[in-house]
KEFI-605168 format. One line per 3 residues: number of its first residue (from 1); their letters; for each residue x, y, z of C-alpha. Coordinates in steps of 0.1 Angstrom, whole numbers, plus 5000, padded with zeros to 4 digits. Last residue first. Example, Ala and Ser with C-alpha at 12.3 -4.5 7.8 and 13.67 -1.06 7.14 Angstrom:
# KEFI-605168
2) sa) 5137/4989/5071 | 5123/4955/5078
//
This chain:
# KEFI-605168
409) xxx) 4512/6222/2707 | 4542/6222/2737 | 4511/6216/2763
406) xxx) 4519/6232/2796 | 4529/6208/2822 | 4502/6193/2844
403) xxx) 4498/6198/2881 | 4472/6230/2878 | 4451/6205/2857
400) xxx) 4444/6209/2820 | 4409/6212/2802 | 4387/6243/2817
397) xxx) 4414/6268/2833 | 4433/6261/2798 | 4404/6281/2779
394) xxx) 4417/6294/2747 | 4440/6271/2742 | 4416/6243/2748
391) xxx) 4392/6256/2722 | 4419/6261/2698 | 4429/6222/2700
388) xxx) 4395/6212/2696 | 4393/6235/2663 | 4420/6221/2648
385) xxx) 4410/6183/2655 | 4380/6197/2637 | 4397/6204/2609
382) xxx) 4418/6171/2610 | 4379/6156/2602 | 4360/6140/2625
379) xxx) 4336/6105/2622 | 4300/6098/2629 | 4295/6062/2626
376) xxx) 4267/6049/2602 | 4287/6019/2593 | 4310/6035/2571
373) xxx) 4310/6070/2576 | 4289/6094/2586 | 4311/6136/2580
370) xxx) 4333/6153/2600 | 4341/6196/2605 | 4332/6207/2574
367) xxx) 4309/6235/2586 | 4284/6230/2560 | 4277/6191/2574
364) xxx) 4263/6206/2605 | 4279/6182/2627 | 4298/6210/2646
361) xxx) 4269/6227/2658 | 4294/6246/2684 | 4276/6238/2714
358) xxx) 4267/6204/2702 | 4307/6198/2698 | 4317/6212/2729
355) xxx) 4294/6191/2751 | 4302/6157/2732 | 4340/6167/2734
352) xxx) 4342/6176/2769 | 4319/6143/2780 | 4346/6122/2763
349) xxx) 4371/6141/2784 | 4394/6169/2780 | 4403/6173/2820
346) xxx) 4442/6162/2811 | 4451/6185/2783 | 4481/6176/2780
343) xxx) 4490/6170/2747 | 4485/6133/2754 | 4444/6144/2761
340) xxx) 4441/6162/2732 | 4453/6128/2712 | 4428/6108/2732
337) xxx) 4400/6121/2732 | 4401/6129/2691 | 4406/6092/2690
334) xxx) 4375/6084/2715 | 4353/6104/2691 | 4365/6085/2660
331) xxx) 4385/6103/2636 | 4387/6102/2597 | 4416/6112/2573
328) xxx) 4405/6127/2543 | 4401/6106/2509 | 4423/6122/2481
325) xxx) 4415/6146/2451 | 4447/6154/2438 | 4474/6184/2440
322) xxx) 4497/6177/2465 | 4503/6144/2464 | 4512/6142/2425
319) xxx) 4527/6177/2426 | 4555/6170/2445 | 4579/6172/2421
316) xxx) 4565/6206/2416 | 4578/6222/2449 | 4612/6215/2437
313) xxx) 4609/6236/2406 | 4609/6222/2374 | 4575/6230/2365
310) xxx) 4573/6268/2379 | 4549/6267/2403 | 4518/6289/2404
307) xxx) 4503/6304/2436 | 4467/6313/2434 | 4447/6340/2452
304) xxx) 4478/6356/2467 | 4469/6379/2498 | 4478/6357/2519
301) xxx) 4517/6363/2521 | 4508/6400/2536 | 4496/6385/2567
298) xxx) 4522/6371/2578 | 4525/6331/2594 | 4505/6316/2562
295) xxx) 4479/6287/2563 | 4470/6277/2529 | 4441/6267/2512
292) xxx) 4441/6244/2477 | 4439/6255/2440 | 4447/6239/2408
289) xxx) 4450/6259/2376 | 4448/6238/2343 | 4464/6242/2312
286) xxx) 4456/6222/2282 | 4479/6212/2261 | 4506/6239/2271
283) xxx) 4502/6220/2303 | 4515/6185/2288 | 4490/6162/2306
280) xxx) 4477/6147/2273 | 4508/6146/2259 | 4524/6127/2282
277) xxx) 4497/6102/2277 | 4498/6102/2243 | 4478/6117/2217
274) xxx) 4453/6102/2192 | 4431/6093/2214 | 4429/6133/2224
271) xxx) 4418/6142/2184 | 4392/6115/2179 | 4375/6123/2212
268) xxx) 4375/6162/2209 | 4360/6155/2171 | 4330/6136/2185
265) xxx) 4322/6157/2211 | 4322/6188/2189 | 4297/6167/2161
262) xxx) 4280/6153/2193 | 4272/6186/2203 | 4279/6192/2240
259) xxx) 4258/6187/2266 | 4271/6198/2299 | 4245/6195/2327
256) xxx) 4257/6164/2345 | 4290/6182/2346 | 4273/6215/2360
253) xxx) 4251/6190/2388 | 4282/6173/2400 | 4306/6205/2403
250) xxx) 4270/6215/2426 | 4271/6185/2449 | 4312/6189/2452
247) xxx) 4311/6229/2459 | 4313/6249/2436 | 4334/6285/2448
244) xxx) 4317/6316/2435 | 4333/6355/2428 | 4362/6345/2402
241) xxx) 4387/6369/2398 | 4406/6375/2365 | 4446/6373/2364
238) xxx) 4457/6406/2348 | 4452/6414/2311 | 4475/6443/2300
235) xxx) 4499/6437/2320 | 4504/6400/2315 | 4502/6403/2278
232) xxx) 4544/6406/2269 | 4559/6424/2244 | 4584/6436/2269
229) xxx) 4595/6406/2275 | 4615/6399/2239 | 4603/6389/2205
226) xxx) 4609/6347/2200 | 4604/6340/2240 | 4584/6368/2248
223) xxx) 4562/6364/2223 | 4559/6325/2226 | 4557/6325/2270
220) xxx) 4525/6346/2261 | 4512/6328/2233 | 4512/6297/2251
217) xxx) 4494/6309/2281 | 4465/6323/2260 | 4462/6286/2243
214) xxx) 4465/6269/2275 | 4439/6286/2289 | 4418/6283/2259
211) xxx) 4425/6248/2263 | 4416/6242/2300 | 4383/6259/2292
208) xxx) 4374/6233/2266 | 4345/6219/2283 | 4335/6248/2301
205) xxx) 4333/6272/2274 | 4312/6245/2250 | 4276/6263/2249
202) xxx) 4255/6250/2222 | 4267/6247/2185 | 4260/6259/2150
199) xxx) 4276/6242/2122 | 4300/6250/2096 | 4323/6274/2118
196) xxx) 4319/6254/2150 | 4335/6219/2132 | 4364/6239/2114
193) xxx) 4371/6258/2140 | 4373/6222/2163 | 4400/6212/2141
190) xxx) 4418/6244/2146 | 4416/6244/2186 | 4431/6207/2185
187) xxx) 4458/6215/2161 | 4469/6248/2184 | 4470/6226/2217
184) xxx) 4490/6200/2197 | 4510/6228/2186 | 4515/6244/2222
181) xxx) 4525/6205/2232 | 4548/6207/2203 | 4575/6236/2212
178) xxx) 4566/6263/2186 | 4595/6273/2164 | 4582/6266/2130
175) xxx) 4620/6257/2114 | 4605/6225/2097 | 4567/6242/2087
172) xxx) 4542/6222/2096 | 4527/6249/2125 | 4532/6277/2095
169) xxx) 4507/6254/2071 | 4480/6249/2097 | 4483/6286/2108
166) xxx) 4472/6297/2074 | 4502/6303/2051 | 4503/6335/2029
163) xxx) 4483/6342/1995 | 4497/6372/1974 | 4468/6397/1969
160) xxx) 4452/6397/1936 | 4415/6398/1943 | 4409/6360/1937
157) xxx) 4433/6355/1963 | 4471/6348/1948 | 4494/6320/1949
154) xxx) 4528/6328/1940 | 4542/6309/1906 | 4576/6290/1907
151) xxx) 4586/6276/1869 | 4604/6244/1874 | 4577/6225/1850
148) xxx) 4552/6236/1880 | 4562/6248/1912 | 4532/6270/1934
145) xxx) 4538/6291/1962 | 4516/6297/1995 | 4536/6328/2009
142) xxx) 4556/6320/2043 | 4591/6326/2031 | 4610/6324/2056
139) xxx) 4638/6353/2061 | 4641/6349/2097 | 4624/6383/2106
136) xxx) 4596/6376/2079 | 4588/6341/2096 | 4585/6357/2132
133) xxx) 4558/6382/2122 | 4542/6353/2097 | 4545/6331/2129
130) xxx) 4526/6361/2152 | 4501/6369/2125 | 4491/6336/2127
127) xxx) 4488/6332/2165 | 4468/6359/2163 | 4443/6354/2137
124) xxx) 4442/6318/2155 | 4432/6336/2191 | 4402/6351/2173
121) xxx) 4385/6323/2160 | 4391/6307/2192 | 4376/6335/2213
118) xxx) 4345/6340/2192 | 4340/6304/2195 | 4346/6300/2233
115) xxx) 4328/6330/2240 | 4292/6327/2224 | 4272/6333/2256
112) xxx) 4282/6368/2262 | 4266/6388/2294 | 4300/6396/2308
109) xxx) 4330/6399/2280 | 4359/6374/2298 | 4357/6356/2263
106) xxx) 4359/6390/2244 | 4385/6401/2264 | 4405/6372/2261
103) xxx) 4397/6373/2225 | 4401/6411/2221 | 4442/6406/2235
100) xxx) 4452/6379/2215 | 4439/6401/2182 | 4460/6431/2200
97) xxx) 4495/6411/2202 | 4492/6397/2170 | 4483/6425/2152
94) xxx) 4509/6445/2163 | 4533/6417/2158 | 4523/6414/2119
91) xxx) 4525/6454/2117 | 4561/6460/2132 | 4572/6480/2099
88) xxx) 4541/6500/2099 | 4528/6511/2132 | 4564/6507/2144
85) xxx) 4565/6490/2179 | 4572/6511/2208 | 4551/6488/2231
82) xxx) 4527/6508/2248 | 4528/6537/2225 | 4524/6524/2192
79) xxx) 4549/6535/2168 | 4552/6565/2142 | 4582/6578/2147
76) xxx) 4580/6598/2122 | 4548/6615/2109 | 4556/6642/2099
73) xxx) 4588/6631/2085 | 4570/6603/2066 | 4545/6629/2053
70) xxx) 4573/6651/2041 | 4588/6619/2023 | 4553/6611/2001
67) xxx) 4549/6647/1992 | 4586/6645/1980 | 4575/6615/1959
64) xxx) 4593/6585/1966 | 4623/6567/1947 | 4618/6544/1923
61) xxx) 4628/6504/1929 | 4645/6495/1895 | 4678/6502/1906
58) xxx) 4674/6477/1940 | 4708/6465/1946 | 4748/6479/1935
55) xxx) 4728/6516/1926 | 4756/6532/1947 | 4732/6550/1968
52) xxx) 4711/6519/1976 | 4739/6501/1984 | 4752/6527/2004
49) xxx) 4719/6523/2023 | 4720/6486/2029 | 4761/6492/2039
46) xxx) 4744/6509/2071 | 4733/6471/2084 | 4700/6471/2092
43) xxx) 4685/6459/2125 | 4651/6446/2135 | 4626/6440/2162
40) xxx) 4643/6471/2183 | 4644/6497/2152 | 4664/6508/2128
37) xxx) 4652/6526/2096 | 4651/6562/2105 | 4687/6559/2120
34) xxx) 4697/6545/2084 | 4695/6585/2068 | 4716/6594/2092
31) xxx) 4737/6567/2093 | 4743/6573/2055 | 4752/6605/2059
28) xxx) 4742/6642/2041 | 4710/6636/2056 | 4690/6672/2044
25) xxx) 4699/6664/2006 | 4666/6658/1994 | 4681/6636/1967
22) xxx) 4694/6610/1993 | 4662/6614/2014 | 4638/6604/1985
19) xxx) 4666/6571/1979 | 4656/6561/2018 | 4617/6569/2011
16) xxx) 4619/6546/1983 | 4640/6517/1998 | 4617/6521/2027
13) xxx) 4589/6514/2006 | 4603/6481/1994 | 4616/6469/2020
10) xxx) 4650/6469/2041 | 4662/6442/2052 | 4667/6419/2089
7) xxx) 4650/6390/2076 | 4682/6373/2068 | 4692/6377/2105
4) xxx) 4726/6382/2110 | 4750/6354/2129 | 4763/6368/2159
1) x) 4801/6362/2161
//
């Protein structure tokens, strides 16, 4: 059997409302009075309202004006229209969902050059509101509370409102149901608040980048995951396209470049040696997106940008060979020769390859094709290999004898 949520009550004002209807006398039942009162993030059991009517819980809680009831009518169901949330009862998840929503926004804002700050800032509103959402459904208490001589006092602002947890406190908290890499993520983009909200800083978007992905990431799989799918950020904010490639000479010049405060530098140092290796890879760390070509037999399979793989899938064991920098194999001249020649291609000569490279301006280092290597040696690529192999299918008159077999490559 289910076990019921002990968040799942009524409150205060919907205690009121709920004894208004009984003396209006228009919801002769219970359940029609309840139907008001359920929704998808929460369910009430109907024996809450006869409660209510039999004065068994919440006597002193007064019953709302008739002014106060027509306006709920009028206004019922008042819920946001992309999600079906109630405006009022679902308030903390609201909030959630649209403060993640202006950071990334914010961030991907063109002409801004404060982003990372304005994002984070941001981003922590919303990941609080999301645990105090989550808190209140389980029946946490999440207000700061203070226990002297036995005697339990709330903690309240200087204006009088109760205090509630920051996200430091909800991340501590024993039943906090965030998976710890998206903590440690979480913990590193608080402790660099604090640095950035004292002290001004220069640009830091590019150091951190992995991060903030992570961070927007995280909160995604988390609403879905404690709230349900539909609550989900994907359609709102779609992958965002990038219009340059780097290549290797400029990545060079951008890290060269970066010069991060050495407050900011100092605090990202003390917090990663802190964490272990497996840690320090852990995606909802810091997320990061790798991308490499790939040759597809239809059409309509190219027209991903990036292809992300779940990480227990098979493809993901594989990671580690797939994904890293590593050195590309090198031809000689007389090795390119040779292996067009055993596919067939019996008239490819040495003098074929130095004619059909200089026609083509394959040494121009932009084409990719080779590169010098050690010892001043010109050497090919497996992209030029490509291209010599397309050359001699397209023109099998010019490279392969009448007597020869056609080439199976």
């Amino acid at each position: 059997m289910p076990v019921r949520r002990p968040g799942n009550k009524l409150e205060r004002w919907e205690i009121a409302l709920i004894k208004a209807m009984m003396a209006d006398g228009r919801w002769p039942t219970d359940q029609d009075i309840l139907a008001y009162f359920t929704r998808p993030t929460r369910s009430v059991n109907h024996r809450a309202v006869g409660e209510i009517r039999n004065e068994k819980k919440h006597a002193i809680i007064k019953a709302a004006s008739p002014e106060q009831l027509e306006n709920f009518i009028a206004s019922w169901p008042e819920v946001d229209v992309e999600t079906g949330l109630s405006l009022r009862g679902d308030e903390l998840l609201i909030k959630a969902r649209e403060a993640m929503i202006a950071a990334v926004q914010t961030f991907n804002g063109a002409g801004l050059t404060f982003r990372a700050e304005l994002f984070i800032v941001t981003a922590i509103i919303a990941w609080t509101y999301l645990l105090h959402a989550w808190f209140k459904r389980e029946g946490v208490d999440y207000r700061y509370i203070k226990n002297e001589n036995g005697q339990k006092t709330v903690l309240k602002t200087p204006c009088g409102a109760e205090k509630y947890w920051d996200l430091s406190q909800s991340l501590k908290h024993a039943r906090c149901p965030v998976e710890k890499g998206t903590r440690d993520n979480l913990t590193f983009l608080i402790g660099l608040r604090h640095e950035i909200e004292h002290r001004s800083t220069t640009r830091i978007d590019d150091a951190i980048s992995a991060k903030l992905q992570a961070c927007c990431i995280n909160f995604n799989d988390a609403i879905k995951a404690l709230f349900g799918a539909q609550y989900a950020l994907e359609r709102r904010l779609p992958i965002a396209l990038q219009f340059v490639t780097f290549s290797p000479d400029q990545r060079a010049i951008l890290k060269k470049a970066t010069n991060l405060p050495r407050h900011v530098e100092t605090m990202m140092d003390a917090f990663e040696r802190e964490l272990t290796p497996e840690q320090q890879v852990d995606p909802r760390f810091a997320f990061r997106v790798y991308m490499f070509h790939k040759t597809v037999n239809r059409a309509q399979n190219a027209d991903l940008a990036v292809e992300l793989v779940p990480p227990d899938s098979d493809i993901a064991e594989k990671f580690n060979l797939i994904l890293k920098e590593v050195e590309k194999r090198k031809y000689l001249p007389s090795e390119i020769v040779s292996m067009v020649k055993a596919e067939g291609w019996d008239l490819f000569t040495m003098d074929s390859h130095t004619k059909l490279w200089k026609n083509l301006g394959a040494k121009d280092p932009a084409k990719g094709y080779g590169a010098v290597a050690v010892g001043k040696v010109w050497c090919w690529y497996d992209s030029w290999l490509t291209r010599v192999r397309e050359e001699c299918q397209k023109h099998p008159e010019r490279y392969r004898s009448k007597k020869t077999t056609t080439p199976t490559t």
